[in-house]
N, C-alpha and C positions, 0 to 999 in steps of 0.2 A: 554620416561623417561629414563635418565639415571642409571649405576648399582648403584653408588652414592646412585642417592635419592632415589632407590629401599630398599635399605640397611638402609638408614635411617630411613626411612618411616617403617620398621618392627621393629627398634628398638621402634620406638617412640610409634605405634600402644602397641607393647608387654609390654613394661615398665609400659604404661597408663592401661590397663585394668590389667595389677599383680597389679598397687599399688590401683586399684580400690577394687579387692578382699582383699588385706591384710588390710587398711585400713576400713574397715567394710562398703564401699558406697554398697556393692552389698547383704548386708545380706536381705535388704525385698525382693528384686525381686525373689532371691533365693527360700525365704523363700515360697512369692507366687508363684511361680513354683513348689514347692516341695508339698504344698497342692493340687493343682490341677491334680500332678501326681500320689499320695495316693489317690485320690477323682477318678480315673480314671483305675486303679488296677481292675482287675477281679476278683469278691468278690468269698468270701471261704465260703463252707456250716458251718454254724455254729455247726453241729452236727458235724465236724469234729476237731473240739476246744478241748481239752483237761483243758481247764479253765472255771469255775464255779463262779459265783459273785454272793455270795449271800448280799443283801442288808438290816441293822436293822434300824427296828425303831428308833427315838432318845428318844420316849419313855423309851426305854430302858436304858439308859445312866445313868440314877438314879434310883433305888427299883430293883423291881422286880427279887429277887436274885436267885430264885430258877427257875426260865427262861433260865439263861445261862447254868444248867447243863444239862436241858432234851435238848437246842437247841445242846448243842455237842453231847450228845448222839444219839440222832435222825440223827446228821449229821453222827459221826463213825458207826452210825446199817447200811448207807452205803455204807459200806468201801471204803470212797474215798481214791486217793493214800496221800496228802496232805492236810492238813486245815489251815489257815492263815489267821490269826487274823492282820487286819492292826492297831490296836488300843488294849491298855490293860487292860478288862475290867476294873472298877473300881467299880461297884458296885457288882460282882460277889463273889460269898462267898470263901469260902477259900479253901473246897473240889474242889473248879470248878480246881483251877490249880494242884491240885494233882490229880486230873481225869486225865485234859489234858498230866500231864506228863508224866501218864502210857500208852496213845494211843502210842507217842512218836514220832508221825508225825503232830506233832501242832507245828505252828511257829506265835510268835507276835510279832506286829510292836511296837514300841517305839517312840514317839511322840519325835520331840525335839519342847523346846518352847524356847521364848526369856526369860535370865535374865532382872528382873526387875532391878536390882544393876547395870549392865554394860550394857550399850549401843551399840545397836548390835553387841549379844554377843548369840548364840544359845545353847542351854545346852539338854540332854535327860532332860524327865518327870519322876520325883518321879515314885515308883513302891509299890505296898503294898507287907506288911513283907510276906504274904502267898506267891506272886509270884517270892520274893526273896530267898525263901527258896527249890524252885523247879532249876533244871535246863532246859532251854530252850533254842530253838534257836532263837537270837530276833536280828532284824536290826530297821537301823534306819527310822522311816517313811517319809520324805523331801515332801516335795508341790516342783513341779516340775518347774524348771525355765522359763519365759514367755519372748517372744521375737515376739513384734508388736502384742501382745494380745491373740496369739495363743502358747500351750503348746507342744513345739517339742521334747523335751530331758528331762532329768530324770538321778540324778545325781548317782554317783555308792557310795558314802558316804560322812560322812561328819568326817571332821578334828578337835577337841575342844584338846587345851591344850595339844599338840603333839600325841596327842591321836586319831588313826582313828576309827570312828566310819561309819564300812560296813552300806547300807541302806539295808532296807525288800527284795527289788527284788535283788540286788546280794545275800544276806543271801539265801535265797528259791532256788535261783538258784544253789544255791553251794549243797543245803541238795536236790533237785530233780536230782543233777548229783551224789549223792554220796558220795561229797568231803566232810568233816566235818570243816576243813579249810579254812579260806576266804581270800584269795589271793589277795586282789583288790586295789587301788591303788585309791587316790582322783582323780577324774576327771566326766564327760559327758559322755552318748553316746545316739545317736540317737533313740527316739522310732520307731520301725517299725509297722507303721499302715494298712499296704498294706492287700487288699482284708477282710478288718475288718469294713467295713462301717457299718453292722449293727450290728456291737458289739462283746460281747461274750453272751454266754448264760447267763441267770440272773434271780435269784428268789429270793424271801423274807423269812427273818426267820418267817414272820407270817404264811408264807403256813409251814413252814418243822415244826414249834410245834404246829402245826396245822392238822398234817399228810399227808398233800394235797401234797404228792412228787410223780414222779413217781419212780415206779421202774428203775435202771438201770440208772437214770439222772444225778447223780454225782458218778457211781462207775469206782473206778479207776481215777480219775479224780482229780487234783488241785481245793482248794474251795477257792477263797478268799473272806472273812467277813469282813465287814466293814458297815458304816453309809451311810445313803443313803445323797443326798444334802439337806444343813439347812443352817439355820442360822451359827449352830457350823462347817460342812462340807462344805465347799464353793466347785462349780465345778469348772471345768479346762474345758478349750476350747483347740480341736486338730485341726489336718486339716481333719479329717473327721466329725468333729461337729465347722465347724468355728462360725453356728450362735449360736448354741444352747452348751450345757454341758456337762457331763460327770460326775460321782462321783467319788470321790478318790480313791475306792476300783477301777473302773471300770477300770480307768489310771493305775492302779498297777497292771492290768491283762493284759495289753496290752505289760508297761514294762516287765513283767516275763516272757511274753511268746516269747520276742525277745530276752531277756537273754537265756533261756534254749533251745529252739530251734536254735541258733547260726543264729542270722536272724538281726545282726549288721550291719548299713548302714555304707557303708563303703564309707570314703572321701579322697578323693586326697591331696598328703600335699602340700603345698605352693611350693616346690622345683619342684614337679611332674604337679603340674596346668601349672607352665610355660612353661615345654616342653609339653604339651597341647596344649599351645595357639599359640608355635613357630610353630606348627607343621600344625595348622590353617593357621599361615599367610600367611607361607612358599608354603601352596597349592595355596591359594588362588590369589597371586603375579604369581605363575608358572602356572596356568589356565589363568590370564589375557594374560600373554607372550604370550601362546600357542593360545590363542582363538581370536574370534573376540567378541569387545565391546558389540555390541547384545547381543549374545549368553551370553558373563560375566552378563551382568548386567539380563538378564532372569535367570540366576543361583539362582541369588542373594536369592528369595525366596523358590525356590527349595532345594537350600543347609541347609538355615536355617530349616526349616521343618525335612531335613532329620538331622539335629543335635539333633531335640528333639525329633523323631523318635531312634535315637540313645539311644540318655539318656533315652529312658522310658525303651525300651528293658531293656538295661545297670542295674536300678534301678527294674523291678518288675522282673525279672529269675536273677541276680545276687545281687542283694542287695549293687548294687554301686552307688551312685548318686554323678553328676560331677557337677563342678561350672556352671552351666547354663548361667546365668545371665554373667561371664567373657569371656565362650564362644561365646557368641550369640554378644557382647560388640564389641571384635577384629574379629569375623566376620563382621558385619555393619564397623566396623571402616576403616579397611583392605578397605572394597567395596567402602566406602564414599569415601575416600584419592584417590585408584585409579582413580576412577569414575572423581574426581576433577581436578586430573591431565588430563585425556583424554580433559574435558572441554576446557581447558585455553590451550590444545594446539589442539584444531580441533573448535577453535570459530565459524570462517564462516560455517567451517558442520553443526555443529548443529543451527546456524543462519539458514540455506538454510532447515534444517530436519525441524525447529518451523514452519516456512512457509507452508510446504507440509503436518506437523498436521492441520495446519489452515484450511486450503484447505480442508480437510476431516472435522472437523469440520462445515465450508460450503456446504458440501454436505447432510449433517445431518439435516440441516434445509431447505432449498432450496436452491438446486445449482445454482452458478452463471451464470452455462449455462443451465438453463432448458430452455430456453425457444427459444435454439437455437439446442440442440441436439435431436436426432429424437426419443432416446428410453424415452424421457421422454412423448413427445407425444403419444406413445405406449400406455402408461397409460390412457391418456385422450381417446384414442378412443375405450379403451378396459370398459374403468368405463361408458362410453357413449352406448356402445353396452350392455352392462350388464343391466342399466339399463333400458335402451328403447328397447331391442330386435329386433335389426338395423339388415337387411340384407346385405346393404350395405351403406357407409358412407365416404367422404373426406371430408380434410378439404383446403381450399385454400385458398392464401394472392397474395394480387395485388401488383406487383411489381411495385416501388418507381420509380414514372416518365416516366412510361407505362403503356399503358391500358391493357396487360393482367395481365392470373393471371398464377398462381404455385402452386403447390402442398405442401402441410408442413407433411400431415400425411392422411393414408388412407385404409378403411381395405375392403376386397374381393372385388376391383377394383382399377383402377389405372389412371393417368391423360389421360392416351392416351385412355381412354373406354370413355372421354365427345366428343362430337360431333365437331370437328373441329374449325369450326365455333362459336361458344359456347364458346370461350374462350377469348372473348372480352367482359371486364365487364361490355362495354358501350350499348352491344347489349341486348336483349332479352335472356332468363327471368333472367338476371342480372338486367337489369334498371327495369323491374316491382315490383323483392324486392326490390330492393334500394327506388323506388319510395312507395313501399306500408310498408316501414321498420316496416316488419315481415313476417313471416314463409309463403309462398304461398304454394301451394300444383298445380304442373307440373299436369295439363288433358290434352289438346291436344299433347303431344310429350311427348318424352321420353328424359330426358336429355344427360341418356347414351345409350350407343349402348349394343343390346341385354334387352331389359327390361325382366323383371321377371314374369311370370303369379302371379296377385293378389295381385302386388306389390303397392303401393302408396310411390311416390315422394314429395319430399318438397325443396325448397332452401330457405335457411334463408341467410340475409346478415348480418355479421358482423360489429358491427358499433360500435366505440368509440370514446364520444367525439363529435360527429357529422360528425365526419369522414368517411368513409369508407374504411374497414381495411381488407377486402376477404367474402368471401363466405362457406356457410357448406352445403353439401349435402348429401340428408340422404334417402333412402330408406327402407320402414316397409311393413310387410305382414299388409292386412284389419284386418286379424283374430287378431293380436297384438295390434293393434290402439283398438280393443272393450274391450278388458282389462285394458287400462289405462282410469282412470278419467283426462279430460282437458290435452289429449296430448297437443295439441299446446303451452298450457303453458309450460308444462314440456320442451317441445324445448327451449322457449323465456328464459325461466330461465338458462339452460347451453349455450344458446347463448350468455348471458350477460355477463357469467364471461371466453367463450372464447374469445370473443374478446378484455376485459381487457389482457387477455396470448398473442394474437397478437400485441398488445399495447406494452404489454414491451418488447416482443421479438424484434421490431423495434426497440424501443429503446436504446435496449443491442447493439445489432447488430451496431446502430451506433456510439454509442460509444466505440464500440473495433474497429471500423474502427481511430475513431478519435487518441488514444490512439498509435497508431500503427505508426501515423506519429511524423518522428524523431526532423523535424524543431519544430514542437509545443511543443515537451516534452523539449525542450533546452529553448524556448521562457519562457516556468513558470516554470523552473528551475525545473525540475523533475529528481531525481537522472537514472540513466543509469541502475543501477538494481534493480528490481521489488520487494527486500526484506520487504522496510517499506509500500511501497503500497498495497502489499500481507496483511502486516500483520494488515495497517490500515484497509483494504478491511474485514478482519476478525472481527477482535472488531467491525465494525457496523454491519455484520451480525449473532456476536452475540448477538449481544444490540434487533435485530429483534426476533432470537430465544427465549429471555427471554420474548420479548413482546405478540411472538406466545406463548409460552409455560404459561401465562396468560391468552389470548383468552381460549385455552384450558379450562384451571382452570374454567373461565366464564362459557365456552361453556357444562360442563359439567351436565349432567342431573339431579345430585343429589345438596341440596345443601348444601355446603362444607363450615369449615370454621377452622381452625388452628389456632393455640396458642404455643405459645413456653415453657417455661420449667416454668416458671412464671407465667403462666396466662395471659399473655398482649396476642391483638391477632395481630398474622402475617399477616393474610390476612383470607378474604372471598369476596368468589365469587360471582357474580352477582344474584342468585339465594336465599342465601341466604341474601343478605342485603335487596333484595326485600321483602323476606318474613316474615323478620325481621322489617322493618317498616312497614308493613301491621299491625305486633301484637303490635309495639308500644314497640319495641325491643332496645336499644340503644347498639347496640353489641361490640361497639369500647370504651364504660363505663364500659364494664362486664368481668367479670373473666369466665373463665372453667366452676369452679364450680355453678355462680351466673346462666350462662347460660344454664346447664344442670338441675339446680333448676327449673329453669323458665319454661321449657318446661318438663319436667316430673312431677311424681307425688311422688319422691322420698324425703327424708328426705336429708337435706344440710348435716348432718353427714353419710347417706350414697353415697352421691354424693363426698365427701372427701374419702371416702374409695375406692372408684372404682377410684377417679383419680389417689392416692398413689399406686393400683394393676398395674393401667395403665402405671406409669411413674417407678417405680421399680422393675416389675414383667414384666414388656413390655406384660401384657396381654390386645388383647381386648376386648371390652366387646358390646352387641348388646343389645339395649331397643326400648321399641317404645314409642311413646310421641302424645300428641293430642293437638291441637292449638285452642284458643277459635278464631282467626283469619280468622281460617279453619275449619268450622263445615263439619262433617261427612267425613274429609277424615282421611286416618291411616299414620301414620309417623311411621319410625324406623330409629332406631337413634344407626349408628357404630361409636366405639370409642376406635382410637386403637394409639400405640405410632408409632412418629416417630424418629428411629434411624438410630447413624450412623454407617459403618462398620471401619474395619481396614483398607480398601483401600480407606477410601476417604482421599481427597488430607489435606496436613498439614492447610492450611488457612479455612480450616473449622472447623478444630479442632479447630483453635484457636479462630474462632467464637463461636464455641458451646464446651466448654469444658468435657458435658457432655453424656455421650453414648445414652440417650433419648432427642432429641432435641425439640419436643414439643409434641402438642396432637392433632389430624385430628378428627374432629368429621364431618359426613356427615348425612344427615337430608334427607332421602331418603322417596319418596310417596310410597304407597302401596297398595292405594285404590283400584288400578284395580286388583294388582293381589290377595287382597283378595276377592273382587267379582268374579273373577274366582275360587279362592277355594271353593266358597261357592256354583258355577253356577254347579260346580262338585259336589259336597256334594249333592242338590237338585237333579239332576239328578240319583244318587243311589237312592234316598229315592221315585223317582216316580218310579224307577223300580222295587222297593222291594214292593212298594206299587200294582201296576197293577200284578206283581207276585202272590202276597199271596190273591188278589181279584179270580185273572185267575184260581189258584189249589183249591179254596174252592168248585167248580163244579165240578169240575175233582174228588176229593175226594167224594163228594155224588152221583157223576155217579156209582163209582168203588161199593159205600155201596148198588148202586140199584141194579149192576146188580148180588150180592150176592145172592139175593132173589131167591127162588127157580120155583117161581108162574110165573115166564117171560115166556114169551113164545120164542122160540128159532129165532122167525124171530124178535123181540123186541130187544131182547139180540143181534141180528149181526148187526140191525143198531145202537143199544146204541155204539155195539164194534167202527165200521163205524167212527161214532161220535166223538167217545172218540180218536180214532188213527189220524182223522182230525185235531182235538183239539191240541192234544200233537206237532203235526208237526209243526201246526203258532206256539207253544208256543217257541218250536226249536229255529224255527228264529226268535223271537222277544229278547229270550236268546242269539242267538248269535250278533245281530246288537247292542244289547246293552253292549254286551264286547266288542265290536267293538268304539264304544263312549264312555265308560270306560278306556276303555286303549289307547284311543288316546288323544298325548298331547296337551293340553289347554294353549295357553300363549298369551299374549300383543302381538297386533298387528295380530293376525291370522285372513285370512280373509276368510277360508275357514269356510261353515258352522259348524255349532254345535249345538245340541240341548240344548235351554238357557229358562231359566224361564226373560219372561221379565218383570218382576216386581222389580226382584232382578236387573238390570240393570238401573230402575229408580232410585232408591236411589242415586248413584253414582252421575246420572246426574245434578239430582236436586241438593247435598251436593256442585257440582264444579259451579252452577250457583246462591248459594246461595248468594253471597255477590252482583252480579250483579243486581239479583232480586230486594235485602235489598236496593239497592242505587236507584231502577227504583220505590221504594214504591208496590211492585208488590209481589201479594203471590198468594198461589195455591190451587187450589180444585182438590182433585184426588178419586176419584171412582175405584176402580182393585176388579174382582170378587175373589170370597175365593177360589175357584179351577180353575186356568187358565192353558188353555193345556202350553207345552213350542213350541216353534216355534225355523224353523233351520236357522242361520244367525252367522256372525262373533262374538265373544262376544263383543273386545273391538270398533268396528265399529258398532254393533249397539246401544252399549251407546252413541257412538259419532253422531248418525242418529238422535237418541233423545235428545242431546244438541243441534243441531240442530236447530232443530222445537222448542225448547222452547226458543233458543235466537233469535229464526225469533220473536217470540210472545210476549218477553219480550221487546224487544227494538222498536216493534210496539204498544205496550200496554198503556193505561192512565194510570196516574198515580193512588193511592187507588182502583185496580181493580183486581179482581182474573181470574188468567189461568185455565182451565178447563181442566183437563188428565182423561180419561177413560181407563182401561183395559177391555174387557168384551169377550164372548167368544159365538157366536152365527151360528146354521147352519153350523157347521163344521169349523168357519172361527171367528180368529182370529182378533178382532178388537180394534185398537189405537185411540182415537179420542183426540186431540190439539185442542184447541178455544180461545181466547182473545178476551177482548174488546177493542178495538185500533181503531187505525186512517185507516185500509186498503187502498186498491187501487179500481181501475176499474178492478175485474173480468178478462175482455176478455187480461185487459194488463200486470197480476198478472201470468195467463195461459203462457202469451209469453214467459215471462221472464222463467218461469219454462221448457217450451220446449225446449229453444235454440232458438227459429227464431229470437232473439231480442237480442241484444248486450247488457249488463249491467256492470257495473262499481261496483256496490254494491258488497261488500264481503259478505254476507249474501245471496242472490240468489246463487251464485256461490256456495255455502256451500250445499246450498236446491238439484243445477242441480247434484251433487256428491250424495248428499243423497239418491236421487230420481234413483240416477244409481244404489247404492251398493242395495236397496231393492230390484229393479227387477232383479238381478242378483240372490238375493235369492229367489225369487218368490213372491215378494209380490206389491200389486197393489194400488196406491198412489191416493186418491181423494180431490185434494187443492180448494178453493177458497177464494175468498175475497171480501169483499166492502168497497165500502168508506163512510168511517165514522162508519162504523160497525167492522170491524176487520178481522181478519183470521180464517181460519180453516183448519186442515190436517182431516184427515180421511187415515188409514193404514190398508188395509185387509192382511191377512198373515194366508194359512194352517198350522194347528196344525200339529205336528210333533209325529210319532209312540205311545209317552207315552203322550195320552191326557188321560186329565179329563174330567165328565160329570160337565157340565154348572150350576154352583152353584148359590146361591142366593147376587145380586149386594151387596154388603158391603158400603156406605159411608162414608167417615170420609176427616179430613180438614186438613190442613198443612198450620202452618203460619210460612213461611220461614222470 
């Protein structure tokens, strides 16, 4: 950039923001700055106020005459230093002002009002002969001028017929300094609000002729008196009450008190602003010289911050406030211009810089080379170790057009640890997975050298497409493999989606091969540099990211559904449009409000008032909601706004103009984890319970052995007994803090002691609509006292959805399932029965063992069931016939807090 247009460029910046200030474009932004920075002042103890507002009735305005002289006297018994009347009484008797004149530190205001004769034309108010006949100090009372609906200034008098007429606050101000004189001059000046947010102090003439004052509360103190807001008193709005009001008396304590205190905001004049803003430019031109583009343009918010950091200081410890709004103007402007010039003359950089943000942008979502760079493989065999607790694991790819293979990724061994030999995919145990396509598990040999004691081997082959794309080798300890349910599956499952990643790694791979040749990029005229390829390369993998970042949305567990600032909805997720046509929901017909109606039990005018908090108070708010769709489960329902900040990008703004862009409600279950609170709740109440049974003995031991008549060998085994006693009670105290204060949550698979009754509800609630559709309802039998048994919580609700969709989808139709709880010989008993179609017995058994391969999801559900109970200890008795149906049978020890075996309960459940 030349000094030219350097020079011009600060002219044109300077001249556009002066004539922006002198022409009034910058008074609201000012203005809101200048509230926000009084809104932001560090407030002042009100007890350290020397201003009193007291506030009258407007009862009083007419009668009651003999009121006004006890309220001054009551007020001079005391001795405040001033009293100030903003108004002259009118109904007051005629001793009230020859009272007042003898105090001789009474001052009243003077109303002006408009002539009716001339058109806007303000004149003072008549005065009655008794308080013309006194002398006082009287100004004029003026309603303060408003600018964009808020009242900042407060004029110092008014001018009628060459005649100036001082207003009440310079009058008051003159007679608290002293001066008898009123020196003032027509004009403005700023009120100073600063550290005043919650006022001045304030009371009513009903408490002071009423005697309710304290001592000491207005002595020595300025009072000012005046009407409180009416009909005849209208408020004024400051910037410390933008939403709400203020009374006129209260605005005239704020004026007075920045009159007498010398607390004048002081403003820059028009000639002083400009060498302000020269002095702005002038930096900010000799920073770009001096700096590099970066660094300017990272200033860019730093500097501003630090100008309104400047201005506040400036404004609350000196009482100066600068043109903000012109500063902040030729700052931005300054930056914009230079900014512009760098543009237009470093095009290709910043062409080549858009690129290398792309690039990063592509990394964001999935990078273009994952699936050729090693540390992203890192990932996969470390998520692959994590989950399976692999000792050791490679992964290999057959090299294109050769029978061996290679290495891609591999963790605690390496290619040169497989057997030599071994690495021809054509040989053994290559060709027997390939031939058996799925996971084999290595017995006679070791595939690596050095095997592991207790190790189990597997080779799975990779296949896509029908292809053969490498091999995974994984080694696990035995003791690993008894902890997971259907390893093999879990292999076949991440086998599937590694060999999709070898899939497209081929792919990539060959096309950066292809790309790289010069003759083909010339044949389909492909530019020579990579700029618009890059950046077309980008828009389609952002078109991906938006398509992922919807999966998400889908993928998420709660269900979600947004609306924008109208009502219309944005979008919802897979979860809820499901469970929105189950209830016969039309969600893309419904508003916010219709929606939040429908599922709550709330009133449509309270459902308008939570959305109003939500969209202009940006609060959220959390309900729960119940679905006649979804019998017995619990829903809660978050509902909170969404906004946007000052850093998003301008084209959003200009899509959403508004700082709350819509409303996110998510429809979250909660069934389980309040069966867990409750699974906890039950468990205090059997401990309090077995407790207060346990010390009701202990107690009549203690009252036997008071007796004098025992004899002393009686008395040392009661002792014996009693010291036995206490010690189990010890530990059964501490193992039950021990299950009290251990956390309970979804998904935990370690035991706990669970009332299993409270676990059926659950069940039965998530299988009710299945049920309803198979015409299938239930008979359930649970004794009245059943011990609780130790087992996962939400794994053994899910043991018993289980068994009841084995039975229900085996069931005739108009047939009832038979559930027992019962509690018999120390042991816990489940009994499941249907009347259904069964199988053969001996083939029902197989399927259940494992010896038999099955395709049913439903056994497969059974073979995991049948694992996680005897893991907890409990022993599984299945059978079945045909033509007859099913039966479980579940034995399970009672766990520390049983109960004795109560009398069977019957009742029905028609789901």
């Amino acid at each position: 950039m030349s000094n030219k247009t350097q020079i011009l460029s600060v002219i044109a910046v300077l001249l556009g923001t002066w004539l922006l200030g002198v022409s009034g474009m910058t008074r609201l932004p000012d203005a809101l700055l200048y509230d926000w920075y009084v809104g932001s002042t560090p407030e002042i103890d009100t007890a350290l106020l020397d201003i009193v507002v007291v506030e009258i009735d407007h009862k009083m305005r007419r009668g009651q005459k003999r009121k006004w002289n006890l309220l001054l006297e009551r007020l001079e018994a005391q001795a405040p230093r001033w009293v100030i009347f903003n108004f002259i009484p009118e109904s007051a008797p005629d001793d009230f002002y020859k009272t007042a004149a003898g105090y001789g530190n009474v001052i009243f205001g003077r109303r002006a009002a408009p002539n009716p004769l001339k058109r806007n034309r303000l004149e003072p108010e008549p005065t009655p002969e008794a308080f013309q006949s006194e002398a006082f100090p009287t100004g004029i009372v003026l309603l303060p001028p408003v600018y964009y609906g808020v009242h900042r200034y407060q004029r110092t008098g008014l001018m009628i017929d060459e005649t100036f007429y001082p207003s009440l606050e310079a009058v008051a101000a003159n007679r608290v300094a002293g001066i008898d004189e009123d020196p003032w001059t027509p004009g403005l000046f700023r009120v100073n609000f600063n550290g005043k947010t919650n006022g001045f102090p304030k009371t009513t003439a009903d408490r002071i002729l009423s005697g309710d004052l304290f001592s000491g509360q207005i002595r020595d103190k300025i009072v000012i008196v005046g009407f409180a807001e009416s009909y005849y008193d209208i408020g004024v709005h400051t910037p410390v009450t933008p939403e709400s009001s203020i009374s006129m008396p209260e605005f005239n304590a704020h004026a007075l008190d920045t009159l007498i205190h010398d607390k004048l905001i002081v403003e820059p004049s028009p000639q002083l602003t400009g060498l302000i803003l020269l002095l702005i430019i002038f930096i900010g031109v000799l920073i770009y010289r001096i700096s590099s583009f970066q660094f300017f343009s990272w200033l860019m918010i730093p500097s501003a911050l630090l100008f309104l950091l400047a201005a506040w200081k400036l404004f609350v410890y000196f009482n100066v406030w600068l043109p903000l709004s012109q500063i902040l103007a030729a700052h931005f402007l300054i930056f914009l211009y230079l900014c512009r010039n760098f543009t237009v003359s470093h095009e290709k950089s910043t062409q080549e810089m858009l690129v290398k943000t792309s690039a990063k942008l592509q990394d964001r979502v999935l990078p273009e080379s994952f699936y050729e760079i090693k540390e992203h493989w890192d990932q996969v065999v470390v998520m692959v170790n994590q989950t399976l607790n692999l000792s050791r694991t490679i992964f290999l790819e057959k090299i294109p057009g050769d029978q061996r293979i290679r290495e891609v990724k591999a963790l605690n061994c390496t290619l040169s640890d497989i057997h030599e030999k071994r690495r021809d995919y054509r040989r053994t145990p290559y060709s027997n997975a390939i031939k058996e396509n799925r996971p084999i598990r290595l017995k006679k040999y070791s595939f690596l050298k050095h095997p592991h004691k207790d190790e189990e081997q597997y080779l799975v082959p990779l296949m896509f497409g029908g292809r053969v794309l490498g091999f995974w080798f994984l080694g696990v300890e035995s003791a690993n493999i008894s902890k997971m349910d259907d390893f093999q599956f879990r292999i076949v499952h991440y086998a599937d989606q590694i060999s999709e990643l070898l899939y497209r790694r081929e792919l990539r791979m060959r096309q950066n091969r292809i790309e790289k040749r010069r003759i083909r990029r010339y044949l389909k005229l492909l530019p020579e540099s990579d700029v618009y390829r890059e950046l077309n390369s980008s828009i389609t993998l952002l078109e991906r990211r938006l398509t992922l970042l919807e999966k998400v949305f889908d993928g998420i567990g709660a269900s979600v559904i947004l609306y924008d600032l109208f009502g219309r909805v944005l979008h919802a997720n897979r979860n809820m449009a499901e469970l929105m046509e189950t209830s016969g929901f039309l969600i893309y017909q419904m508003t916010a409000s219709d929606f939040l109606s429908a599922v709550t039990n709330l009133t449509l005018e309270d459902i308008r008032s939570l959305i109003r908090n939500t969209i202009f108070d940006r609060k959220p708010f959390t309900l729960t909601a119940t679905l006649e769709s979804a019998p017995g489960k619990t829903f809660m329902i978050n509902i909170r706004p969404v906004t946007q900040t000052e850093s998003d990008s301008s084209s959003i703004n200009e899509a959403a103009p508004f700082r709350t862009i819509g409303v996110l409600i998510e429809l979250v279950e909660v069934t389980e984890l309040d069966m867990l609170n409750r699974l906890k709740d039950e468990l205090y109440n059997k401990v309090s319970h077995t407790l207060y049974k346990d010390f009701q003995p202990l107690v009549l031991a203690c009252d036997l052995l008071k007796i004098d008549t025992i004899t002393s060998e009686d008395r040392k085994t009661a002792f014996e007994t009693l010291e036995r006693r206490i010690r189990q009670m010890a530990e059964f105290v501490k193992k039950a803090g021990e299950d009290l204060s251990e956390s309970i949550y979804i998904g935990k698979e370690t035991a706990y002691p669970i009332d299993p009754a409270l676990t059926l509800k659950p069940a039965l609630a998530a299988l009710s609509i299945q049920a309803e559709q198979k015409k299938v309802s239930f008979d359930i039998e649970i004794a009245e006292s059943v011990s609780m048994v130790r087992a996962g919580p939400e794994s053994f609700m899910e043991v018993m959805k289980t068994f009841l969709t084995v039975l229900i989808n085996d069931a005739v139709q108009n047939t009832r399932i038979k559930i027992s709880i019962l509690e018999m010989d120390e042991t816990v008993i489940f009994n499941f029965s249907n009347k259904g179609y069964g199988m053969p017995d001996d083939v029902f058994k197989s399927y259940l063992s494992g010896t038999s391969e099955v395709a049913s999801p439903d056994i497969k559900a059974l073979r995991q069931a049948i694992s996680r109970l005897r893991r907890w200890g409990g022993v599984i008795d299945a059978s079945s016939k045909l033509g007859d149906g099913i039966r479980f049978a579940v034995y399970m020890k009672p766990d520390t807090y049983s109960s004795k075996q109560g009398t069977v309960k019957r009742f029905r459940a028609d789901l």
